[in-house]
C-alpha positions in Angstrom: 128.2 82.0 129.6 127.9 78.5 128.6 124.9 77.6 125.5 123.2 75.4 128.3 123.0 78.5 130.7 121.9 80.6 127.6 119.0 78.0 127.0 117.7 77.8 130.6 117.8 81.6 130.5 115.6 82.4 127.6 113.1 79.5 128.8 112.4 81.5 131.8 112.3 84.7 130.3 109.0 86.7 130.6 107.0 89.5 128.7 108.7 92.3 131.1 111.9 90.2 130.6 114.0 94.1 130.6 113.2 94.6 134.5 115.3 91.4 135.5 118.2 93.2 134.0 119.5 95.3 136.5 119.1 99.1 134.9 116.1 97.9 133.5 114.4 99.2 130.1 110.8 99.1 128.5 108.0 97.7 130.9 107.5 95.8 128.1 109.2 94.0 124.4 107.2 94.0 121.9 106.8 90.2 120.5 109.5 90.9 117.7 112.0 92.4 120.4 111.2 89.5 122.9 111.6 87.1 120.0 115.0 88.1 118.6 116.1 88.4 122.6 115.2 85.1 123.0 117.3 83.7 120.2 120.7 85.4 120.4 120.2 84.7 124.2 119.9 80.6 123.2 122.3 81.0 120.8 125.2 83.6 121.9 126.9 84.3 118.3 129.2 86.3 118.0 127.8 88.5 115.2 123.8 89.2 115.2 122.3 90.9 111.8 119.1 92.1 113.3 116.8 93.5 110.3 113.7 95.3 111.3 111.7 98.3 109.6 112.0 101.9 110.2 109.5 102.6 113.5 109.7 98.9 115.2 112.2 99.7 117.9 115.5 98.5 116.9 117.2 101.0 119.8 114.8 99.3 122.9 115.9 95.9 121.4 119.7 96.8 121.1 119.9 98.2 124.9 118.2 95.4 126.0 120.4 93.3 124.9 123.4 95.1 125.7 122.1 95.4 129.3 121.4 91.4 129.5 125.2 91.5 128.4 126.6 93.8 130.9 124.4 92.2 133.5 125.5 89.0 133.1 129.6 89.8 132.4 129.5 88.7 129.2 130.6 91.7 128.1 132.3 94.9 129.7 132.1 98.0 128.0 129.6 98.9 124.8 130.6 100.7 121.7 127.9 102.4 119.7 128.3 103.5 115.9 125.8 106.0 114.5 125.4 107.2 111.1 125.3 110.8 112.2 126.5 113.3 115.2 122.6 113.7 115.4 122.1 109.8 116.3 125.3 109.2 117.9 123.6 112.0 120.8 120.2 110.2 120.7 121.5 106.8 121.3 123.5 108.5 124.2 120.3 109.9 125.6 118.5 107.0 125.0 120.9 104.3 126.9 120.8 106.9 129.6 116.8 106.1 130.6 117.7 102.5 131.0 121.0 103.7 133.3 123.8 102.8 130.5 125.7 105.8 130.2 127.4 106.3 127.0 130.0 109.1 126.5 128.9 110.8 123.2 131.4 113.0 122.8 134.2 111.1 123.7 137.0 111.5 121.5 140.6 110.0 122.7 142.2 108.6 126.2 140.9 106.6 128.5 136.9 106.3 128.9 135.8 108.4 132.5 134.8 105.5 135.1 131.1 106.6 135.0 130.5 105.3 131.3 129.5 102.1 130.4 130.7 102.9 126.5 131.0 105.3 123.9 129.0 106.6 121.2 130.9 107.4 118.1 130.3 107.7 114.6 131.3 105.6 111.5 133.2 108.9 110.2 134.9 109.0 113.2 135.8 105.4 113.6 137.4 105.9 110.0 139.4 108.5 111.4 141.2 106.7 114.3 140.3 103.3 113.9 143.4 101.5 115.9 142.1 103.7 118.9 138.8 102.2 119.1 140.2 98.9 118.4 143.2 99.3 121.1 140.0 99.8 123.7 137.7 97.0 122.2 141.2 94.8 123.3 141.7 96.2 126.4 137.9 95.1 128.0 135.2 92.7 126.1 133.2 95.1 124.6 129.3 95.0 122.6 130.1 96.8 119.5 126.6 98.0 117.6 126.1 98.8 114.9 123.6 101.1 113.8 122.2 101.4 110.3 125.4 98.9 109.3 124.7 98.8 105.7 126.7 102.7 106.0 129.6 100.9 106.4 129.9 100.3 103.1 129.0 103.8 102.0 133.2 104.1 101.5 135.7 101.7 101.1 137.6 103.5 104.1 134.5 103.1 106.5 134.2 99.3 106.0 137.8 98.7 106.1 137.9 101.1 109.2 135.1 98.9 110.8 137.0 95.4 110.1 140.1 96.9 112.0 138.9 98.7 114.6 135.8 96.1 115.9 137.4 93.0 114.7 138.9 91.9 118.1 135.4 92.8 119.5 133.6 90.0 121.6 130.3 90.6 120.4 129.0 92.7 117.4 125.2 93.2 116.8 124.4 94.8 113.4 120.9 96.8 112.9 119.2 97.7 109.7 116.0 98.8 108.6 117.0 98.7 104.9 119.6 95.6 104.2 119.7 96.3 100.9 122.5 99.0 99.0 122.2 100.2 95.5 125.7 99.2 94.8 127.7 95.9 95.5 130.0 97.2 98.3 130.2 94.2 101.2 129.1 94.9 104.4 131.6 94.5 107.3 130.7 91.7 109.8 127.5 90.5 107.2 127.5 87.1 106.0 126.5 86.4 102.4 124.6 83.3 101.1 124.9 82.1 97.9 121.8 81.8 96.7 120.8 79.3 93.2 121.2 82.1 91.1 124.5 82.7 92.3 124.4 85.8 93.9 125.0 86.3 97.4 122.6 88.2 99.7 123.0 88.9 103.1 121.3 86.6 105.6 119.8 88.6 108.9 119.7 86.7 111.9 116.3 88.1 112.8 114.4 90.0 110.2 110.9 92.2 111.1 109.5 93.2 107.9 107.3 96.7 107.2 104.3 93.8 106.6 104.7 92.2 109.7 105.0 95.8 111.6 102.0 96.6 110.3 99.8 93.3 110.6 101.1 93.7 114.2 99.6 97.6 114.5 103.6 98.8 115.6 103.8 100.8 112.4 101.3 102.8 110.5 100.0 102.3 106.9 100.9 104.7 104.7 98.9 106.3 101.7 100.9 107.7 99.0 99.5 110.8 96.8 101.4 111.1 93.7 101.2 114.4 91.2 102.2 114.8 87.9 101.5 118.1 85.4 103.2 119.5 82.7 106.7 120.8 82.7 108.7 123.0 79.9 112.5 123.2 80.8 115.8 124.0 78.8 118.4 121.7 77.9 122.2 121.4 77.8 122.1 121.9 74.3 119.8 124.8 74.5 116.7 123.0 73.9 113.3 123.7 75.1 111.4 120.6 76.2 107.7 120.4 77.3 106.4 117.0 78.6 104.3 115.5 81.1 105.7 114.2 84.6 104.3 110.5 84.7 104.6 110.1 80.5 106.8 107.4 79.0 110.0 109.3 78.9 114.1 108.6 78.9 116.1 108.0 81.9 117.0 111.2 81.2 113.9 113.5 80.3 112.4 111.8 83.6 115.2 113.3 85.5 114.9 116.8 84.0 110.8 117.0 84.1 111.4 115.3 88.1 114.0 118.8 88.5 111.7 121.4 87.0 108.8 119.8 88.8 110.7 120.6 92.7 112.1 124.1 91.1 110.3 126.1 94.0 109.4 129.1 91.3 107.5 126.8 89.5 103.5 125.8 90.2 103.9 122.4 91.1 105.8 122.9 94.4 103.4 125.3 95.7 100.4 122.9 94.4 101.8 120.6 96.3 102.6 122.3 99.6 99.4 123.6 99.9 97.8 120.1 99.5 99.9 118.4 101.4 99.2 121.4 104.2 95.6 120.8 103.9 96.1 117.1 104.5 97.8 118.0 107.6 95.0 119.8 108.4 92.8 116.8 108.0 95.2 114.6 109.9 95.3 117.0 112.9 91.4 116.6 113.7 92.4 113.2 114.6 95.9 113.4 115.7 96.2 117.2 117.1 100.0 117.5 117.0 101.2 115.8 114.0 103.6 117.9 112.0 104.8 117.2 108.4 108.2 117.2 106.7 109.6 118.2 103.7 112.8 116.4 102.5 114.6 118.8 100.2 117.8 118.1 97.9 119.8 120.8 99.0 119.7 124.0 101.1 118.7 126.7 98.6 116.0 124.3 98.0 114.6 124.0 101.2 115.1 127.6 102.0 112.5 128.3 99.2 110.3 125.4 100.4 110.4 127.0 103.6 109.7 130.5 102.6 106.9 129.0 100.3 105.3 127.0 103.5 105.6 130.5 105.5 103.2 131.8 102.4 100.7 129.2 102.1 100.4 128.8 105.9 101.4 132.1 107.7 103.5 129.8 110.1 107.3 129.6 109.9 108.8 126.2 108.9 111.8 124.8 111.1 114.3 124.7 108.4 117.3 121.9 108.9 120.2 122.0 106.8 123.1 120.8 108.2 124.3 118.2 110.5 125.5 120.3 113.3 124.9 120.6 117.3 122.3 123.3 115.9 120.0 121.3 113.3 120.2 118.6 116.4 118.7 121.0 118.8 116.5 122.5 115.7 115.2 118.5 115.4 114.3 117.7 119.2 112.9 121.3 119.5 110.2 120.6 116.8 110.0 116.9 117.8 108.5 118.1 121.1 106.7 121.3 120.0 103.4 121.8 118.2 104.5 123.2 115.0 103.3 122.4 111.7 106.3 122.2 109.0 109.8 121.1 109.2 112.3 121.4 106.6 115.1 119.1 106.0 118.4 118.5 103.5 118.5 114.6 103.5 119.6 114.8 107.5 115.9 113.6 108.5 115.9 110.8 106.2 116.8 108.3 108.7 116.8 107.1 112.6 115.8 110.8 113.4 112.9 109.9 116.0 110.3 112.2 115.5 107.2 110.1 116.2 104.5 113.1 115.1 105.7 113.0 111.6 102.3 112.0 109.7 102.9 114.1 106.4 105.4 114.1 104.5 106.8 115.8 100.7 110.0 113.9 98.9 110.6 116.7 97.2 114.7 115.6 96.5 115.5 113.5 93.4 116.9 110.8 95.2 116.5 107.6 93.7 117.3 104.4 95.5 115.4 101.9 97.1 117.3 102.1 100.2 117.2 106.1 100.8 113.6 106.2 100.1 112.5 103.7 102.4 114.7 105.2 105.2 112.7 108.6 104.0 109.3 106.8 104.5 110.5 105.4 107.5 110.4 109.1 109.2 106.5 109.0 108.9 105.4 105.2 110.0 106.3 105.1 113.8 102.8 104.4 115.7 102.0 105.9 118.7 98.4 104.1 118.7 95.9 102.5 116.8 94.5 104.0 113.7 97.2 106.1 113.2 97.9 106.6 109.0 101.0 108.6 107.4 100.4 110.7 104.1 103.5 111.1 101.4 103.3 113.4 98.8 105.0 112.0 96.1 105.6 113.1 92.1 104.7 110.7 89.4 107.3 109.2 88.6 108.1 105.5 87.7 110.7 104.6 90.1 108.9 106.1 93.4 105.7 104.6 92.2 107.6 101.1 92.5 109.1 101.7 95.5 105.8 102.9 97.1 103.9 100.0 95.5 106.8 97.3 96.9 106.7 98.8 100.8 106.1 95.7 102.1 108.8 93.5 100.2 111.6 92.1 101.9 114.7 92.4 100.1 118.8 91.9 101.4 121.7 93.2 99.9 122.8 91.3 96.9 126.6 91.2 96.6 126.5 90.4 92.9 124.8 91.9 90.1 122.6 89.4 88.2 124.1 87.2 85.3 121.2 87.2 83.6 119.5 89.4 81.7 115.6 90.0 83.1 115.9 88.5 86.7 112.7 90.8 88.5 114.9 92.8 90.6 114.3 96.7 89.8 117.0 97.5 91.6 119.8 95.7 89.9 119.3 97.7 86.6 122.7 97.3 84.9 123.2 101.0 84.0 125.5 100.2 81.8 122.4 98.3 79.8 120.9 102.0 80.3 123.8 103.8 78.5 123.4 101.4 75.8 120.0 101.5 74.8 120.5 105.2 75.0 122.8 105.5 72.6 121.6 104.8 68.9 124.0 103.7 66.1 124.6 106.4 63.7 122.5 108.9 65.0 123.5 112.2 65.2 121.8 114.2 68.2 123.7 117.8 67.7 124.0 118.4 70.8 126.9 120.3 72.5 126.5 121.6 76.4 126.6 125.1 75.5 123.6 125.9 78.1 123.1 125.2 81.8 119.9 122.8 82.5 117.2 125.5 83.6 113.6 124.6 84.7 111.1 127.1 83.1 107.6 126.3 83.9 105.4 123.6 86.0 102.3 123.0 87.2 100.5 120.2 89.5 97.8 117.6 88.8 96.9 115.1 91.3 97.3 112.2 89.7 97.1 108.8 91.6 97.0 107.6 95.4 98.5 104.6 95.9 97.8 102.1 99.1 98.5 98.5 99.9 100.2 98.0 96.1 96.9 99.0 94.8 96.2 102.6 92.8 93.0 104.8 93.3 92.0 108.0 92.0 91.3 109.8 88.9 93.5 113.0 87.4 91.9 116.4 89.1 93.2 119.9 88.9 94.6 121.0 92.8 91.7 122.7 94.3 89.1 120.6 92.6 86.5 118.6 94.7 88.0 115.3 92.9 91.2 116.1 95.0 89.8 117.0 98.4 88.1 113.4 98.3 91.6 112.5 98.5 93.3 115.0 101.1 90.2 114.9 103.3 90.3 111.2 104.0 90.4 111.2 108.4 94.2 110.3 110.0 92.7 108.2 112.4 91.2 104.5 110.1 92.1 101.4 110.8 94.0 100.0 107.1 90.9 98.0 106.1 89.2 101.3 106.2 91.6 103.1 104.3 91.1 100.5 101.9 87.1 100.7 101.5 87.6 104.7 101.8 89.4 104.6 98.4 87.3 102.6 96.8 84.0 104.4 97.3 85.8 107.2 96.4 86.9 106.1 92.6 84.0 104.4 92.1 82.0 108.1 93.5 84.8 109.8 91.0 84.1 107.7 88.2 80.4 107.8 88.4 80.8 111.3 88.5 82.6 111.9 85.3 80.7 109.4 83.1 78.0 112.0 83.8 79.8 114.3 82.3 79.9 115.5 78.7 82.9 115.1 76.9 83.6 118.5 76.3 84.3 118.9 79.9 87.2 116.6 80.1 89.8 118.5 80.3 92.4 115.8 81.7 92.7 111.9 81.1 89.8 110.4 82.8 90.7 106.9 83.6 91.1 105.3 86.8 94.8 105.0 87.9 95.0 101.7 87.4 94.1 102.3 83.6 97.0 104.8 83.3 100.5 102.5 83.6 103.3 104.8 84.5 106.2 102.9 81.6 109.4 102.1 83.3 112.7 102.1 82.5 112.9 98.8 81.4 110.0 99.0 79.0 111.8 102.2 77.7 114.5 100.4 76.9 112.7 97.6 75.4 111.2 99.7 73.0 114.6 101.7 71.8 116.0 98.1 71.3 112.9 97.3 69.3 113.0 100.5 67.0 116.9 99.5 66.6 116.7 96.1 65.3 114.0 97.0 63.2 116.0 99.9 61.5 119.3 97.3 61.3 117.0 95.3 59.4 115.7 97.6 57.5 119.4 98.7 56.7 120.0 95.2 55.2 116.4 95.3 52.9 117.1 99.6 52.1 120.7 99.8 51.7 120.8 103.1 53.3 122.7 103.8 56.5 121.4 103.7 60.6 121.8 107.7 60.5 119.8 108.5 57.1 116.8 106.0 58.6 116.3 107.8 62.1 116.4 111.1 60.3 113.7 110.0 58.1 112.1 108.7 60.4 112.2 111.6 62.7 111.3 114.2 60.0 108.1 111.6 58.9 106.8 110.8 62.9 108.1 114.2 64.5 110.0 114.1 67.7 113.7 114.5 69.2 116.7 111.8 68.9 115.2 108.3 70.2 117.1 108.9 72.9 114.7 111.8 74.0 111.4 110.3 72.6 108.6 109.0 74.4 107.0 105.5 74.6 104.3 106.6 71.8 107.0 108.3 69.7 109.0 105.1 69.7 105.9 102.7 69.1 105.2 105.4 66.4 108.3 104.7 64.3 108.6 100.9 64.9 105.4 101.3 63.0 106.5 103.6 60.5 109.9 101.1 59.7 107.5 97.8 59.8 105.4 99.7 57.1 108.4 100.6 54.8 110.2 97.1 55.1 106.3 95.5 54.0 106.1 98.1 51.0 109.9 96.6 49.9 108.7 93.4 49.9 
């Protein structure tokens, strides 16, 4: 099809453009679908990067244009690649309502003359990649691919990909999440050198989580974040108590995050039950929305779900694996009117299950990309109104993430050549290993012990909305905290906006009445209480160091004999373990000695 033909096409195309094509699909595109029809229709690349959030309808757009292809001979046959055995099935089903039959379980040998493709998996395509490329040769084929940034999850899948779909005469790409935690190229992305000099990837068509929302396809969600104390046992045999949310280590975050999901702690059950109640809430308004708990691994989730059939008298649907069962297990709940559903990381992403509304990220996960694929589960809009609750714990990462939902980011090929470009997610970890180690000191410790959690409990701490924070810290159960899980499911997001505010201000009005003796927790609003990243962690260890090597050069002594002193006069664990006030605490204590020496 000639560029000119392409051009007079997409002029004439309408709002219910899919019934011209002759299997037809939605009565109608949304304006982002019709929009990035319209330009690979006047365009005709070769390779389309089509970038749109979690919830917006990637698959109606990618059969759509797959049936404009077929239609019009560009193309013959249509390959889909899935992330999972679960999707590969659902794209089947779902090409099959618009009459493009896919053969999911199709495996070698010629394709039966019913199907207008296959649907296979990027596993599978690593497998036997010369016999999807010896059929991609034989007929012009639509290759798409699904979630594309997983083909760079192994060197094996993206080099599987390039072979097998490289002959291919057209290759649409879909992503909600462009961006990877690592620096792995994508096949069949381009990369633009930006002026920085790091290349990004550069979508052909991208539909943001901001402009989903402005646009009512997506819903807003609200964030509830918990922290609470924890007490857990180290390698070394170490008993550590700290408080989830408190400037910590890389480290000490990770091991108070652990003993915080341990299901035979408190804070799991706190949580549960207020994130059940919130369901609760959320069901007055939308009667069959369910909630989801994403668990790290299957004895996990068993817990959770024996812990849900305690707090609710209801059995959870419990998914741990990615077999034919947990796919049956997954449309069963989808169209049932259970409450709870449990999952291993399998729900995390393109698992269509539209009456999510609540969710718990209860795994320690900690990119960027899984945990907007994990958000993404709970922000597809059936109407107007519609809002999604995640439970979240307090910890500095996640808050970022939650507070960043509606930035844009691509996959940046490079890792930054200078040191404090604003890009959280680029944190050089080996700058991280570095500031954790200090010179000379001696820590002691020798992993004698396993890590075991030993005691938690739950404090609501923060909800955040919009990149703003709200709420004051309240005890689960306490009226302070039903403000918060009793907000209704069904507010448009200026609402939920107003909502919060009258109910800090209510909050704080509340406890200035109060006498101090009554203040049992840290009564400032949220946005009072920073939650200390990483970075700032780091910061501050570099501080302290500097100021003990100069301090080496004025005393004489050596790096090791200064921390212990310093230690033994402030209190605390290695510098490695301390906290952001135990850090600021020393820098103090070495600028005080260096002005005495003077």
């Amino acid at each position: 099809m000639t560029t000119t033909a392409a051009s007079t096409s997409s002029h004439h195309l309408s709002p219910a453009f899919p019934g011209r094509a002759p299997w037809g699909t939605a009565s109608k595109l949304r304006a982002w679908q019709q929009g990035a029809m319209e330009k690979y229709v006047q365009e005709q690349p070769r390779d389309f990067l089509a970038v749109a959030t979690p919830g917006a309808g990637k698959t109606t757009f990618a059969l759509t244009l797959a049936s404009w292809l077929l239609h019009h001979h560009v193309v013959q046959q249509v390959t889909v690649v899935a992330p999972t055995e679960h999707l590969k099935k659902q794209w089947a089903e779902a090409a099959a309502r618009i009459g493009i039959k896919l053969d999911p379980e199709y495996s070698a040998g010629p394709l039966g003359k019913d199907y207008h493709g296959v649907a296979v998996t990027y596993a599978g395509v690593g497998v036997r990649p010369m016999l999807h490329r010896n059929r991609v040769e034989q007929r012009k084929t639509l290759v798409i691919l699904d979630e594309i940034h997983h083909a760079g999850d192994s060197k094996s899948w993206g080099e599987a990909c390039l072979e097998a779909f490289e002959p291919a005469t057209r290759r649409l790409a879909l992503t909600g999440t462009p961006f990877r935690s690592d620096t792995n190229p994508i096949p069949f992305v381009t990369y633009e050198e930006g002026n920085d000099g790091i290349r990004r990837s550069a979508a052909d068509y991208t539909y943001g989580y901001g402009n989903a929302l402005a646009d009512h396809v997506v819903r807003p969600v609200i964030f509830l974040s918990y922290s609470g104390n924890m007490r857990w046992r180290t390698k070394a045999g170490d008993e550590i108590a700290a408080r989830l949310g408190e400037p910590m280590t890389k480290d000490a975050i990770s091991q108070a995050w652990r003993t915080a999901l341990d299901p035979r702690g408190e804070w799991m059950p706190s949580v549960l039950r207020a994130a059940d109640q919130r369901l609760t809430e959320v069901r007055k308004a939308i009667p069959d929305a369910g909630a989801l708990v994403i668990a790290s691994d299957q004895d996990s989730a068993r817990a959770y779900a024996k812990l849900i059939r305690e707090i609710t008298g209801s059995k959870a649907t419990l998914v741990l694996s990615d077999d034919a069962g947990a796919s049956k297990r997954i449309d069963d709940f989808s169209e049932s009117n259970d409450r709870w559903m449990v999952a291993v990381r399998m729900v995390s992403e393109g698992v269509d299950v539209p009456r999510l509304a609540v969710g718990v990220y209860a795994t320690t996960i900690s990119t960027p990309l899984f945990f907007a694929q994990a958000v993404g589960r709970f922000v597809r809009s059936r109407r107007r109104g519609e809002t999604a609750s995640v439970f979240l714990p307090t910890v500095p990462d996640l808050l970022t993430f939650a507070n960043e939902m509606e930035v844009e980011r691509d996959h940046a090929l490079d890792k930054p050549k200078k040191e404090g470009e604003e890009d959280p997610y680029a944190e050089s970890e080996k700058e991280m290993e570095e500031a954790n180690k200090e010179q000379d000191e001696d820590t002691g410790e020798q992993e004698q012990f396993a890590f075991e959690a030993l005691e938690s409990e739950a404090v609501f701490d923060r909800v955040l909305y919009d990149g703003a924070e709200f709420g004051m810290q309240a005890h689960p159960g306490s009226e302070e905290e039903q403000d918060y899980l009793g907000i209704p499911g069904l507010l448009e997001p200026d609402q939920v906006q107003l909502l919060l505010q009258k109910r800090q201000a209510r909050q704080i009005a509340h406890s200035r009445k109060k006498p101090d003796s009554e203040a049992d927790l840290l009564e400032l609003p949220a946005e009072r209480r920073p939650v200390v990243s990483h970075k700032e962690m780091m910061e501050l260890r570099k501080q302290l160091n500097t100021m003990v090597s100069a301090y080496v050069h004025q005393s004489g002594k050596p790096h090791g004999v200064i921390h212990t002193e310093l230690r033994r006069v402030c209190g605390g664990p290695p510098s490695a373990e301390a906290t952001a006030g135990q850090l600021r605490q020393r820098i103090a204590k070495v600028q005080e000695w260096a002005t005495r020496m003077r």
